[in-house]
PDB file of N, H, CA, C and O in Angstrom:
ATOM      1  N   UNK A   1    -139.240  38.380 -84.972  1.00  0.00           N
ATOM      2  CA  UNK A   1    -137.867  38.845 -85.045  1.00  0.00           C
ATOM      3  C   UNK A   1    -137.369  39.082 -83.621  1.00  0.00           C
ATOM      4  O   UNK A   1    -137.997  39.530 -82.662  1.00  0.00           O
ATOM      5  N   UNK A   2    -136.236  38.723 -83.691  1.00  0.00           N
ATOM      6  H   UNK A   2    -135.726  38.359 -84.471  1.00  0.00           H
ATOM      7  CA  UNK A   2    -135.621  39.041 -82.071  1.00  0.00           C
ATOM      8  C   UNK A   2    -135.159  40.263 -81.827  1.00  0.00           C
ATOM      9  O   UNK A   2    -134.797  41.105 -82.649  1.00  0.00           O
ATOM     10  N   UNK A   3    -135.188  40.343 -80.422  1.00  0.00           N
ATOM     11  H   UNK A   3    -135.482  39.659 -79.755  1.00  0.00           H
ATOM     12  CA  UNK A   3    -134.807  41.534 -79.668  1.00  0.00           C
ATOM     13  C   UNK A   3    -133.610  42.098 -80.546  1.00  0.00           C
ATOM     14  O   UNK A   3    -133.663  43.107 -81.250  1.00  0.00           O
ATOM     15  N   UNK A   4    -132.490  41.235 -80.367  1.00  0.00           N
ATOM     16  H   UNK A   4    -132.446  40.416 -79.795  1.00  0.00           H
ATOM     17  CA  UNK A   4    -131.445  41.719 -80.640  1.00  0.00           C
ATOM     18  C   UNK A   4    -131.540  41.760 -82.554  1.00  0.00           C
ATOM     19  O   UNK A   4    -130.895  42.712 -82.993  1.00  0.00           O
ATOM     20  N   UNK A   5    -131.798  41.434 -82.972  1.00  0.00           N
ATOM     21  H   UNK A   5    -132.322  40.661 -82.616  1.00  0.00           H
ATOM     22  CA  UNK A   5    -131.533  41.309 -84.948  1.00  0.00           C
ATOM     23  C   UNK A   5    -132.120  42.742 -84.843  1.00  0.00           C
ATOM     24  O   UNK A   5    -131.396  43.648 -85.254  1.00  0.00           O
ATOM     25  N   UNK A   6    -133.847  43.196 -84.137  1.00  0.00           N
ATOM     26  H   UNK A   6    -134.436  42.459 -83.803  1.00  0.00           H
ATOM     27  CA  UNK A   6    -134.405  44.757 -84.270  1.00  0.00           C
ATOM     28  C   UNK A   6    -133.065  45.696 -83.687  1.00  0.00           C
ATOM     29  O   UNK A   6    -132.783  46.691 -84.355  1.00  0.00           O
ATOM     30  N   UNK A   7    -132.309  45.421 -82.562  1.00  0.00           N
ATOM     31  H   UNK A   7    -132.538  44.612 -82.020  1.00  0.00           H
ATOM     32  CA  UNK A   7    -131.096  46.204 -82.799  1.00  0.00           C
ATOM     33  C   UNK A   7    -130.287  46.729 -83.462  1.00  0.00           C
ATOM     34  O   UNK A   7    -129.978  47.903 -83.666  1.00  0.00           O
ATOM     35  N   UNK A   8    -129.766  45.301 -83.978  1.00  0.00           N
ATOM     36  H   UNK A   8    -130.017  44.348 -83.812  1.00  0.00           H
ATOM     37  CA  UNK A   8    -128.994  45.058 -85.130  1.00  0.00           C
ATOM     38  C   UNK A   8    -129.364  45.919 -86.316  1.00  0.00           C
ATOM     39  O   UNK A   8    -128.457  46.377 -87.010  1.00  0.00           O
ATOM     40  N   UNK A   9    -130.550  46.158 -86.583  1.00  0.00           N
ATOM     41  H   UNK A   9    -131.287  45.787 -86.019  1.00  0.00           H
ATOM     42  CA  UNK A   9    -131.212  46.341 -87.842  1.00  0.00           C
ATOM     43  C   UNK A   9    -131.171  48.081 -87.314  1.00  0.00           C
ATOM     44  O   UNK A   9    -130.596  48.849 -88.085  1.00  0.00           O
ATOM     45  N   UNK A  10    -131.579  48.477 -86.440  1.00  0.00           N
ATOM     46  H   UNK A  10    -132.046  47.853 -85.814  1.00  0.00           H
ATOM     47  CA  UNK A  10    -131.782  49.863 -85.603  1.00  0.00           C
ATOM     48  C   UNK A  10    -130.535  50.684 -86.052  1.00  0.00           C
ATOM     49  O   UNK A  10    -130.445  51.569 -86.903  1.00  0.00           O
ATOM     50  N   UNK A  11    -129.147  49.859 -84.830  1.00  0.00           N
ATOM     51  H   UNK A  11    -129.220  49.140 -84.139  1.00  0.00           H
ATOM     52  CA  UNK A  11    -127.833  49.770 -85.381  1.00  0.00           C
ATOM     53  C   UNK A  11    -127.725  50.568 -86.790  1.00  0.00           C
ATOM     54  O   UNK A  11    -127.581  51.705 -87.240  1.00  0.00           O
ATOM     55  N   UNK A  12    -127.904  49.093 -87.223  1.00  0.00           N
ATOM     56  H   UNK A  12    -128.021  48.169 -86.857  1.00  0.00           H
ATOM     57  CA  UNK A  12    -126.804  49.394 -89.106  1.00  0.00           C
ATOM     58  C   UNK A  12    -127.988  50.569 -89.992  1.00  0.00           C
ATOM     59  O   UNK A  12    -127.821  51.070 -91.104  1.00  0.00           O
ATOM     60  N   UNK A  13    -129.112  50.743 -89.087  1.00  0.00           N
ATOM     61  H   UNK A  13    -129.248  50.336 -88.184  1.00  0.00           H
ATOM     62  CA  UNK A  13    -129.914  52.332 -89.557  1.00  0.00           C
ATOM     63  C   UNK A  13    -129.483  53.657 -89.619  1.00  0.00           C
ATOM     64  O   UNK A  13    -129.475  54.601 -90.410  1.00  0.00           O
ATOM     65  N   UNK A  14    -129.035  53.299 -88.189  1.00  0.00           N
ATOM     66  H   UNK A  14    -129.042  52.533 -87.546  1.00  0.00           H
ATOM     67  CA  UNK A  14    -128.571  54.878 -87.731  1.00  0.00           C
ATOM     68  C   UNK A  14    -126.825  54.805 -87.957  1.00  0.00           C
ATOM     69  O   UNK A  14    -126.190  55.794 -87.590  1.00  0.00           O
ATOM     70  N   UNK A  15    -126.347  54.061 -88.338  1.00  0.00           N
ATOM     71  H   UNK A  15    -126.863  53.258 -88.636  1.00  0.00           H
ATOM     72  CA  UNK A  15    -124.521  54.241 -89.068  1.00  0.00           C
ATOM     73  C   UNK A  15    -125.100  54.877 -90.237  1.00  0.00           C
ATOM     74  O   UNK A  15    -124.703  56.011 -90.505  1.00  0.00           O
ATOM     75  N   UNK A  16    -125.997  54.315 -90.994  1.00  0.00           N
ATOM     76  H   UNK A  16    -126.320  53.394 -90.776  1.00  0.00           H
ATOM     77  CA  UNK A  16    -126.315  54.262 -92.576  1.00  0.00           C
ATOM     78  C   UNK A  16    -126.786  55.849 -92.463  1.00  0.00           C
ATOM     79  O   UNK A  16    -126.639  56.544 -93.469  1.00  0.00           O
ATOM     80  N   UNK A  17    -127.411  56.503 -91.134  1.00  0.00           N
ATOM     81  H   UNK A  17    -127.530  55.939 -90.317  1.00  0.00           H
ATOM     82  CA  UNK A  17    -128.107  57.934 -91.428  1.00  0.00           C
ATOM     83  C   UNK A  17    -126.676  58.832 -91.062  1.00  0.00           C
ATOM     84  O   UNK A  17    -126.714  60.062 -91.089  1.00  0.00           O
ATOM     85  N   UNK A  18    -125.663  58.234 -90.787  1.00  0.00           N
ATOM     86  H   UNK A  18    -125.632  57.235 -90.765  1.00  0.00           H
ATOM     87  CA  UNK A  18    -124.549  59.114 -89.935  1.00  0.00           C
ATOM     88  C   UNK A  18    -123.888  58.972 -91.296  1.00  0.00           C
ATOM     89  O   UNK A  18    -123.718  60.010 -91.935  1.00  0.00           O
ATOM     90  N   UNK A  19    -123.469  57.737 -91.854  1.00  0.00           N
ATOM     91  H   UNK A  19    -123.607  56.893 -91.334  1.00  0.00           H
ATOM     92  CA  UNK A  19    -122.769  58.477 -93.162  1.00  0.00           C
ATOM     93  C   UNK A  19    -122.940  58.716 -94.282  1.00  0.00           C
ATOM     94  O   UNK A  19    -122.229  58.574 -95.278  1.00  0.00           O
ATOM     95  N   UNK A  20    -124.532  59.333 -94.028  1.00  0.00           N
ATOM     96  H   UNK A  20    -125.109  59.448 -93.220  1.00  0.00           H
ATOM     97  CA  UNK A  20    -125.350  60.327 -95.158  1.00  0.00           C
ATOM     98  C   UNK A  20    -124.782  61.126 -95.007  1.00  0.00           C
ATOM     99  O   UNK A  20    -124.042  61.664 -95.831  1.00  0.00           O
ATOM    100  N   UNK A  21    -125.122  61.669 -93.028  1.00  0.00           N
ATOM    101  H   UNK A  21    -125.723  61.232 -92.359  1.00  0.00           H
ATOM    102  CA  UNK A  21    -124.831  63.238 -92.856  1.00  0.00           C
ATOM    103  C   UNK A  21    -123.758  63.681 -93.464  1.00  0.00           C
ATOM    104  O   UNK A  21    -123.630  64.588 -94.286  1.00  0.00           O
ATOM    105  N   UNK A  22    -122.544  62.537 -92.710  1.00  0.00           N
ATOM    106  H   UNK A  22    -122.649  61.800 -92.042  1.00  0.00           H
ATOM    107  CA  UNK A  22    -121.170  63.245 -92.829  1.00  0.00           C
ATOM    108  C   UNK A  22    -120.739  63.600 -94.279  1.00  0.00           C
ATOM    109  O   UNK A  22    -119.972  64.469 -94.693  1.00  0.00           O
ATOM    110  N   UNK A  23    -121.361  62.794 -94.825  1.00  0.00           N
ATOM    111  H   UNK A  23    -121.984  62.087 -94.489  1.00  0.00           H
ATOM    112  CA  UNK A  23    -121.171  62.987 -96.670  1.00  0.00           C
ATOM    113  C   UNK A  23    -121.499  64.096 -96.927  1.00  0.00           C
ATOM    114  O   UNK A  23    -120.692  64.799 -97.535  1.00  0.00           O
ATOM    115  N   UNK A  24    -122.639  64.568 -96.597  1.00  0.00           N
ATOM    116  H   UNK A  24    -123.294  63.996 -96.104  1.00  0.00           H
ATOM    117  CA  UNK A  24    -123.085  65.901 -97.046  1.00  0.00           C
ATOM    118  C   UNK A  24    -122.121  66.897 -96.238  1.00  0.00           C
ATOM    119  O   UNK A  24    -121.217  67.399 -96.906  1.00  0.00           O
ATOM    120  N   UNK A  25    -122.155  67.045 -95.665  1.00  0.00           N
ATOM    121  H   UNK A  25    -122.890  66.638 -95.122  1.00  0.00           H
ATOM    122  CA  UNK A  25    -120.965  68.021 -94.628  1.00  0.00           C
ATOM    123  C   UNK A  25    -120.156  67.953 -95.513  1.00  0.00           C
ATOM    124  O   UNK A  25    -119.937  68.977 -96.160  1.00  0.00           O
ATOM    125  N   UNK A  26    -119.530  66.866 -95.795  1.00  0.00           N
ATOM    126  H   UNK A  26    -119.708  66.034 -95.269  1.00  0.00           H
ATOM    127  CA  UNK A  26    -118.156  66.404 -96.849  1.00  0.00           C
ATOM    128  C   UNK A  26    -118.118  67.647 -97.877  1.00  0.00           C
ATOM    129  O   UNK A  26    -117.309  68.567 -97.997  1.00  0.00           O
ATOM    130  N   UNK A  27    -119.108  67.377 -98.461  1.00  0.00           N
ATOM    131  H   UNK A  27    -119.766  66.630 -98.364  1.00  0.00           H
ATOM    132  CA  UNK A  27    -120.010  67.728-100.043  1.00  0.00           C
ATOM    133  C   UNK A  27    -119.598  69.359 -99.188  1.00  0.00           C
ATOM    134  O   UNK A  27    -118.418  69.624 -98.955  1.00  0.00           O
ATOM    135  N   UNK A  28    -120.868  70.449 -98.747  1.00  0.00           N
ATOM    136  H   UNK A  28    -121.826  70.234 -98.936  1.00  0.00           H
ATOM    137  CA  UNK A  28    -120.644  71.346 -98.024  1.00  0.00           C
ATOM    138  C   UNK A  28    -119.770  72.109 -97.791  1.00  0.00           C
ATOM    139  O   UNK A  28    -119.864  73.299 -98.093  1.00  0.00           O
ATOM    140  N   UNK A  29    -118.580  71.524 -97.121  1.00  0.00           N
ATOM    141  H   UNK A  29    -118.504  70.558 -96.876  1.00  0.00           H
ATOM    142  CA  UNK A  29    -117.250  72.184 -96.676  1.00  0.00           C
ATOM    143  C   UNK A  29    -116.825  72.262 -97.621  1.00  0.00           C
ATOM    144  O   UNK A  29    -116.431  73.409 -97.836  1.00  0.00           O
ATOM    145  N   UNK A  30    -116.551  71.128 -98.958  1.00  0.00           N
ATOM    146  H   UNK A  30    -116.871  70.197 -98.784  1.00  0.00           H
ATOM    147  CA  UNK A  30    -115.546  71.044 -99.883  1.00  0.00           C
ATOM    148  C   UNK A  30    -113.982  70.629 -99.221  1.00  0.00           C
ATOM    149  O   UNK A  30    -112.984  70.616 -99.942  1.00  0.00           O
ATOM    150  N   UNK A  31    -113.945  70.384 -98.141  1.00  0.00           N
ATOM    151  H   UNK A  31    -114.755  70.394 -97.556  1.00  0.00           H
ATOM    152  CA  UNK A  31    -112.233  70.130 -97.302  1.00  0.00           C
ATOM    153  C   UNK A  31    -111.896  68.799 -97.521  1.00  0.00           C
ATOM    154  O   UNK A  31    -112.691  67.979 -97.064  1.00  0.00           O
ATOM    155  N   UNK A  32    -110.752  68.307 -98.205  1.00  0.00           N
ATOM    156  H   UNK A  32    -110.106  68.973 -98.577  1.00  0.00           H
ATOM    157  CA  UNK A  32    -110.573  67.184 -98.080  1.00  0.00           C
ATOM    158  C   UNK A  32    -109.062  66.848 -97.494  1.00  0.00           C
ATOM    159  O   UNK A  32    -108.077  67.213 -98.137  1.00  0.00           O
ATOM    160  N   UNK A  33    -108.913  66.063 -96.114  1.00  0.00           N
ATOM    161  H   UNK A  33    -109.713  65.767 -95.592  1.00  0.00           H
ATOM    162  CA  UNK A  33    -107.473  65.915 -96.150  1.00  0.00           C
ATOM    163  C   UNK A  33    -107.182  64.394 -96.011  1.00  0.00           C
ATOM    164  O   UNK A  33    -107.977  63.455 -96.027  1.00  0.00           O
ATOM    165  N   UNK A  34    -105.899  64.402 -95.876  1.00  0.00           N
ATOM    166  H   UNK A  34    -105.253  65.165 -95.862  1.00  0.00           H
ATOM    167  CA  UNK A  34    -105.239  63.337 -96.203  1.00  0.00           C
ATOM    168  C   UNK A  34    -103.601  63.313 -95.346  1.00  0.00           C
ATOM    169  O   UNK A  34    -102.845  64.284 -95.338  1.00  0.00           O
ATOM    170  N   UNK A  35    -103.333  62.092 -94.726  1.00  0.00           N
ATOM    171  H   UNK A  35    -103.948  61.303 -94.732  1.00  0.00           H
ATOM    172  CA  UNK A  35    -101.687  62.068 -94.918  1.00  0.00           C
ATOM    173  C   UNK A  35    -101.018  62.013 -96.108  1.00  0.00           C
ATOM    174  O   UNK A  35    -101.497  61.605 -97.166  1.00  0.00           O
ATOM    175  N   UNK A  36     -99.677  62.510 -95.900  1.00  0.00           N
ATOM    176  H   UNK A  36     -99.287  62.842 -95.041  1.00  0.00           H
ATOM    177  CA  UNK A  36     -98.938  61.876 -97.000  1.00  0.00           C
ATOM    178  C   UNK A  36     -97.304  61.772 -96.076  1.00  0.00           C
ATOM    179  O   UNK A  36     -96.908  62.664 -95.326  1.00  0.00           O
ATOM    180  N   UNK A  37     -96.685  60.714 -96.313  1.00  0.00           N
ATOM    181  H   UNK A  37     -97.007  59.989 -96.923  1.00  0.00           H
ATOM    182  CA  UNK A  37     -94.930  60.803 -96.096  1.00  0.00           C
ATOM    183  C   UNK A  37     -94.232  61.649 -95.995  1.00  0.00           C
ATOM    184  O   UNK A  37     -94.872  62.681 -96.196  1.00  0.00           O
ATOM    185  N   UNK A  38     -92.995  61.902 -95.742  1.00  0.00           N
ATOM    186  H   UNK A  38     -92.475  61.064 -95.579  1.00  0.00           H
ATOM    187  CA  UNK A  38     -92.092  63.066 -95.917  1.00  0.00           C
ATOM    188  C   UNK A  38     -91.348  62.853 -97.184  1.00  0.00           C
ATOM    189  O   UNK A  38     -90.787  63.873 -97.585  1.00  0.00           O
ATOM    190  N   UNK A  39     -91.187  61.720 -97.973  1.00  0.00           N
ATOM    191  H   UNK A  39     -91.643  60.891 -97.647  1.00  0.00           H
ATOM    192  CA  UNK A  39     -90.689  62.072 -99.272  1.00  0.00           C
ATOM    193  C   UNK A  39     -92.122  62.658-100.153  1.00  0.00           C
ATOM    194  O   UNK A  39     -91.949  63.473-101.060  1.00  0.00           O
ATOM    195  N   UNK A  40     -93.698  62.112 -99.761  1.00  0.00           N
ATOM    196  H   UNK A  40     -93.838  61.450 -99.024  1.00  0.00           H
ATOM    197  CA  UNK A  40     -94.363  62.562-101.093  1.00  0.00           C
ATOM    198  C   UNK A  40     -94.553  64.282-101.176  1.00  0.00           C
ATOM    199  O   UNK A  40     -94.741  65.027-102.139  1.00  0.00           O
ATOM    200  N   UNK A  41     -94.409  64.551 -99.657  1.00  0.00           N
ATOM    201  H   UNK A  41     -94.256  63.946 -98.876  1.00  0.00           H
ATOM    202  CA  UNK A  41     -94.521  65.842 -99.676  1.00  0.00           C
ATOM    203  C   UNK A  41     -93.519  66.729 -99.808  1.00  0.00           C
ATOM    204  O   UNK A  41     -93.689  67.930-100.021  1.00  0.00           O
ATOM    205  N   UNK A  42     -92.186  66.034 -99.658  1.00  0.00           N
ATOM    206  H   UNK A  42     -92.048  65.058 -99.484  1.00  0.00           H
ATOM    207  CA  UNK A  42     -91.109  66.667-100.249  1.00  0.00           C
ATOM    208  C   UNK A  42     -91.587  67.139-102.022  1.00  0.00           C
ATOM    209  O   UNK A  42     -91.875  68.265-102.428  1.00  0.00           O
ATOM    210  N   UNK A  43     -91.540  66.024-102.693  1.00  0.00           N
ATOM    211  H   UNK A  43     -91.306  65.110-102.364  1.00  0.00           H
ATOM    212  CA  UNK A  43     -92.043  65.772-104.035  1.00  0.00           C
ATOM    213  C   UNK A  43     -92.996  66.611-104.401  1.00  0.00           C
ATOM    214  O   UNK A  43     -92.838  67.380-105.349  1.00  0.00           O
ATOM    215  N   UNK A  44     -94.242  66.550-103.596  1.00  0.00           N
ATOM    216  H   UNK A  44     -94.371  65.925-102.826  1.00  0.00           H
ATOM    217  CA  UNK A  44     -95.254  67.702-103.823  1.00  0.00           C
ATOM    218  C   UNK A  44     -95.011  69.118-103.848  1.00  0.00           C
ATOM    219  O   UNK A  44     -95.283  69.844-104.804  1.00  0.00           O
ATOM    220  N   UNK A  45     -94.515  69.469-102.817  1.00  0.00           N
ATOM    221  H   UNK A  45     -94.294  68.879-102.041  1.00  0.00           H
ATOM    222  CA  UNK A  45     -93.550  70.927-102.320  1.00  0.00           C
ATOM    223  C   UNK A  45     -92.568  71.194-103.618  1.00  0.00           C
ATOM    224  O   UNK A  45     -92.425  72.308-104.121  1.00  0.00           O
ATOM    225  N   UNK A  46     -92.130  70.392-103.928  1.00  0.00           N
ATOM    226  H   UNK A  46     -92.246  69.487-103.519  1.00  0.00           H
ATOM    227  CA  UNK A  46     -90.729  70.923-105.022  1.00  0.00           C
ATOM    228  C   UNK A  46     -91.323  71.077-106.504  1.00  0.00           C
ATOM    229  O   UNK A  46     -90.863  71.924-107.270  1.00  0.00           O
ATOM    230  N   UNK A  47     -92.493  70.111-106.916  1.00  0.00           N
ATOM    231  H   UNK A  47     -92.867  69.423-106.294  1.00  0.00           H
ATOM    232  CA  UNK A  47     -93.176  70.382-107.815  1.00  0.00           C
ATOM    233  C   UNK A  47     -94.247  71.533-108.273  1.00  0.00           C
ATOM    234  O   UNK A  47     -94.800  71.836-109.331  1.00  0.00           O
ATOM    235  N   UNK A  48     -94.251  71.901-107.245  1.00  0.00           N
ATOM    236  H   UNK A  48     -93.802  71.655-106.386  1.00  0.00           H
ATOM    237  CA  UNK A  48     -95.213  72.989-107.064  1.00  0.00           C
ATOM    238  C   UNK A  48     -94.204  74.199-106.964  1.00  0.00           C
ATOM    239  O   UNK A  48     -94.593  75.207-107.552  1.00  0.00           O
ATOM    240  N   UNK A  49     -93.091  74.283-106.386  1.00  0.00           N
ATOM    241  H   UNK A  49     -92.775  73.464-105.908  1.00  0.00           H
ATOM    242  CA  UNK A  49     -92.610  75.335-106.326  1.00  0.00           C
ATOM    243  C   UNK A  49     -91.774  75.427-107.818  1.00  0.00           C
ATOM    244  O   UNK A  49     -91.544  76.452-108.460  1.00  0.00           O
ATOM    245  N   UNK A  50     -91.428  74.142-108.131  1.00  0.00           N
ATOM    246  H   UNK A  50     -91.615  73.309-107.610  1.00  0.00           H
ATOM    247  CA  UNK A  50     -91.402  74.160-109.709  1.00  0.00           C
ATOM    248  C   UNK A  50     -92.011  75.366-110.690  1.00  0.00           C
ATOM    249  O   UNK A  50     -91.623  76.316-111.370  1.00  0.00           O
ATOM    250  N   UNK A  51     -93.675  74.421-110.152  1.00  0.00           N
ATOM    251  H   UNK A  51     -93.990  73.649-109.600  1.00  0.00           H
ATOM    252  CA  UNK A  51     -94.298  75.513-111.157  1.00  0.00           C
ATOM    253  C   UNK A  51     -95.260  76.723-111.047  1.00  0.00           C
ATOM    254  O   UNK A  51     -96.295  77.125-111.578  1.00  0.00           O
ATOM    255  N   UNK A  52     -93.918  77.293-109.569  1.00  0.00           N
ATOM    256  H   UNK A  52     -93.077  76.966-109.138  1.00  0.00           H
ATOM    257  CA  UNK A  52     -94.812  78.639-108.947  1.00  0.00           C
ATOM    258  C   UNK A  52     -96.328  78.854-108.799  1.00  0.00           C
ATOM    259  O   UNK A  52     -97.089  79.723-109.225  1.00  0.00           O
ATOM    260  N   UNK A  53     -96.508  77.690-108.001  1.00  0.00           N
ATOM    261  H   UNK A  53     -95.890  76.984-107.655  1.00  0.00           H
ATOM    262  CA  UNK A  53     -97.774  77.609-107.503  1.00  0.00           C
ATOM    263  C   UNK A  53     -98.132  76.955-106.386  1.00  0.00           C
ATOM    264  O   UNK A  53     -97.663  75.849-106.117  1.00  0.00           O
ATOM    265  N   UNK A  54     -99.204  77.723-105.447  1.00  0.00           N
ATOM    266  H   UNK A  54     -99.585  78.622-105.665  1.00  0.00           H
ATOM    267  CA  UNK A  54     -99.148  76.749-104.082  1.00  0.00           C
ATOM    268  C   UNK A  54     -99.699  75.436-104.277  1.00  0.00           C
ATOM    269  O   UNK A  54    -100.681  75.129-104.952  1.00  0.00           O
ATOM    270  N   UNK A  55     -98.892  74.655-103.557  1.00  0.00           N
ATOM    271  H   UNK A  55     -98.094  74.905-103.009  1.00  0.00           H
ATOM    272  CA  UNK A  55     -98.919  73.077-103.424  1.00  0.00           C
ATOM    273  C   UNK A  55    -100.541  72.301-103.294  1.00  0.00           C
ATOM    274  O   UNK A  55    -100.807  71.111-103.460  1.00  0.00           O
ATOM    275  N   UNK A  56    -101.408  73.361-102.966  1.00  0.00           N
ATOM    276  H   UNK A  56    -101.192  74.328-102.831  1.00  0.00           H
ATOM    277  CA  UNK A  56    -102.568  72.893-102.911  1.00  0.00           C
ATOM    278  C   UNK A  56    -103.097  73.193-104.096  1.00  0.00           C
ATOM    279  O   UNK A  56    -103.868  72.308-104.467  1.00  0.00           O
ATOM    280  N   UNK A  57    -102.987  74.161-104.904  1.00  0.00           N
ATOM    281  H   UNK A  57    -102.361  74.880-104.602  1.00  0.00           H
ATOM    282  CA  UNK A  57    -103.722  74.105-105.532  1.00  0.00           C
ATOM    283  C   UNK A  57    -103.235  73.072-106.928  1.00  0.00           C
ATOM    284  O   UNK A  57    -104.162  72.765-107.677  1.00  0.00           O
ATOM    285  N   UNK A  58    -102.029  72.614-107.237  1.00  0.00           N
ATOM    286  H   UNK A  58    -101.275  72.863-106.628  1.00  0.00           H
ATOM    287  CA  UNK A  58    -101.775  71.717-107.918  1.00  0.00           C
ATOM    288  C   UNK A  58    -101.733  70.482-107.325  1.00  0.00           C
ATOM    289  O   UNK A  58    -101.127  69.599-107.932  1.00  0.00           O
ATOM    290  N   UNK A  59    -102.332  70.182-106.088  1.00  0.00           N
ATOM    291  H   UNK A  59    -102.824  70.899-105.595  1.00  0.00           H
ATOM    292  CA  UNK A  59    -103.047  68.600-105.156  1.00  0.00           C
ATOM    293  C   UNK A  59    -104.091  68.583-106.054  1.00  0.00           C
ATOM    294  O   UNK A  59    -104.332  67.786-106.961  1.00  0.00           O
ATOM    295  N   UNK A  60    -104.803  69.779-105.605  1.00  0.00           N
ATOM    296  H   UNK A  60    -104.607  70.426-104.868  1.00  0.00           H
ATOM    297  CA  UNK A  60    -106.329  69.892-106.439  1.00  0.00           C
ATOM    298  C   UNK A  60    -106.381  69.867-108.055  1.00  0.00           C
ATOM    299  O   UNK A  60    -107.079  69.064-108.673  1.00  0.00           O
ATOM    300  N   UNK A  61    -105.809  70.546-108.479  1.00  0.00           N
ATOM    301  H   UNK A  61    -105.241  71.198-107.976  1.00  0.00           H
ATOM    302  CA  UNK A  61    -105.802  70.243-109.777  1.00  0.00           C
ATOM    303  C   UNK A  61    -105.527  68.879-110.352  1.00  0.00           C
ATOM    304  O   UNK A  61    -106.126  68.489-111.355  1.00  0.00           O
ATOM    305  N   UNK A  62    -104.428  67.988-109.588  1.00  0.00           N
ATOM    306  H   UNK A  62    -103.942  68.304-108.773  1.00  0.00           H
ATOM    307  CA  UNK A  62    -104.100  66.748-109.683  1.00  0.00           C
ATOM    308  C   UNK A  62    -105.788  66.111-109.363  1.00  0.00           C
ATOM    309  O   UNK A  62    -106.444  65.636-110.290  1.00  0.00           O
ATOM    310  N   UNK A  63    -105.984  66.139-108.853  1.00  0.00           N
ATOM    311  H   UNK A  63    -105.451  66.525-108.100  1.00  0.00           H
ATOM    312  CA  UNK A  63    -107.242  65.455-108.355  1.00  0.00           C
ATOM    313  C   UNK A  63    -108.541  65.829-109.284  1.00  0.00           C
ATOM    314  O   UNK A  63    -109.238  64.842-109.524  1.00  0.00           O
ATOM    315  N   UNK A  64    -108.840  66.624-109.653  1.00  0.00           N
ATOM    316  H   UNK A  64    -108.274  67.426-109.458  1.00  0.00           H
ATOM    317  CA  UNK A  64    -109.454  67.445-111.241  1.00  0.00           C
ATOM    318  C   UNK A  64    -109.444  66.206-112.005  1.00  0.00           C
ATOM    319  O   UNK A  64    -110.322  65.347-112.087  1.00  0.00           O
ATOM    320  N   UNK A  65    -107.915  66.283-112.732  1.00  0.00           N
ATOM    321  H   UNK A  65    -107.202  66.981-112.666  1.00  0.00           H
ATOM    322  CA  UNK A  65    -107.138  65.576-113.479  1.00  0.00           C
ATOM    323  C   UNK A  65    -107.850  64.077-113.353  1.00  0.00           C
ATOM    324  O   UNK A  65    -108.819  63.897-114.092  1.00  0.00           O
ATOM    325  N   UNK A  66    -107.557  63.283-112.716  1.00  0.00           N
ATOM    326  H   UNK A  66    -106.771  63.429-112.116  1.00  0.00           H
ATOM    327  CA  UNK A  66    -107.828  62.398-112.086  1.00  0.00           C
ATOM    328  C   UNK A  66    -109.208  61.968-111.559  1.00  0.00           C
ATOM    329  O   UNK A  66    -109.200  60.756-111.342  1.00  0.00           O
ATOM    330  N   UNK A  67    -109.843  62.277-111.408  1.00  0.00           N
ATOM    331  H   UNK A  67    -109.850  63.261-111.585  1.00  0.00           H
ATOM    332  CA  UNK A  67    -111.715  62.291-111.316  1.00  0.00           C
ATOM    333  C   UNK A  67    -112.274  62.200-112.798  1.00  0.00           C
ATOM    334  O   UNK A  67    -112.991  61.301-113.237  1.00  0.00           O
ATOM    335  N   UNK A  68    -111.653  63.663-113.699  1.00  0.00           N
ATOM    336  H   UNK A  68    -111.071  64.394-113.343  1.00  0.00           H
ATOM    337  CA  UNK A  68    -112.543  63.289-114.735  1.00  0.00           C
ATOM    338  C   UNK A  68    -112.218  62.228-115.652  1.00  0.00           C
ATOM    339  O   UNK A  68    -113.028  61.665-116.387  1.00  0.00           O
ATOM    340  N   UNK A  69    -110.505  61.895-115.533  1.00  0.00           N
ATOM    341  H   UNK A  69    -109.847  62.353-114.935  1.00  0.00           H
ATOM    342  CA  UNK A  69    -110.409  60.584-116.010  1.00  0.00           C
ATOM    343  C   UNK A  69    -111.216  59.601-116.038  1.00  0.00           C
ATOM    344  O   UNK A  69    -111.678  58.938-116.967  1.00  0.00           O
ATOM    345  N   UNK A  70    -111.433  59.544-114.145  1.00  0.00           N
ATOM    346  H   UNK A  70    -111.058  60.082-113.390  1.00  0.00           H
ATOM    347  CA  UNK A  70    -112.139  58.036-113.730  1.00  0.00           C
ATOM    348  C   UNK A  70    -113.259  58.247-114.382  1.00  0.00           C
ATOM    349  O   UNK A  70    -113.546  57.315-115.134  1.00  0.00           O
ATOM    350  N   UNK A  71    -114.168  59.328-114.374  1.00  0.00           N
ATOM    351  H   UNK A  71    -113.935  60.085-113.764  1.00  0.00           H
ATOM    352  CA  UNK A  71    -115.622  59.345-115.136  1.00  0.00           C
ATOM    353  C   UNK A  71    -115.748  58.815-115.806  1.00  0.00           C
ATOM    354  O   UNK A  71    -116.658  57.996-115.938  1.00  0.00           O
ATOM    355  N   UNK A  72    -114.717  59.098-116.665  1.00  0.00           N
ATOM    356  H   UNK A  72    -113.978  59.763-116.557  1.00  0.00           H
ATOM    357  CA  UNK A  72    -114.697  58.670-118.282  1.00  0.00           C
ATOM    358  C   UNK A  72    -115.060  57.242-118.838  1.00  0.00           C
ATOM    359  O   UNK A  72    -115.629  56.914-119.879  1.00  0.00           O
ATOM    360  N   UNK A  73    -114.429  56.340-117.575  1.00  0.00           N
ATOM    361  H   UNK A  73    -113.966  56.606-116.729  1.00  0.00           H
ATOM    362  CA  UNK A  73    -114.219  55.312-118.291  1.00  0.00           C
ATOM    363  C   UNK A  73    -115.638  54.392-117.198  1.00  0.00           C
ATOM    364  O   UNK A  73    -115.936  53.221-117.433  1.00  0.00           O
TER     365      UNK A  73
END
């Protein structure tokens, strides 16, 4: 095997051990962010204040929503 492919292979080792870590950190913190536009967050903001509740926690709940869907199927 060549010099460089044992790199290569070294390489795509240690990416593969970095986004174990960061996953777990992920997992850990529990923080997840994200952009969004100035209309979705308009939208988000008004819906939430809709239904007297902070905007994060009906992101999160949306996302609840939406996970156990995907399980499902």
């Amino acid at each position: 095997m060549s010099t460089r492919m044992k790199r290569s292979e070294q390489t795509q080792k240690r990416l593969e051990q970095g986004r174990a870590a960061a996953r777990q950190r992920t997992i850990e913190r529990g923080i997840v962010a994200f952009r969004a536009d100035e209309e979705m967050m308009e939208s988000l903001l008004h819906v939430a204040e809709s239904k007297r509740i902070p905007y994060g926690v009906l992101a999160r709940s949306w996302v609840a929503e939406r996970l156990q869907k995907e399980m499902k199927e």
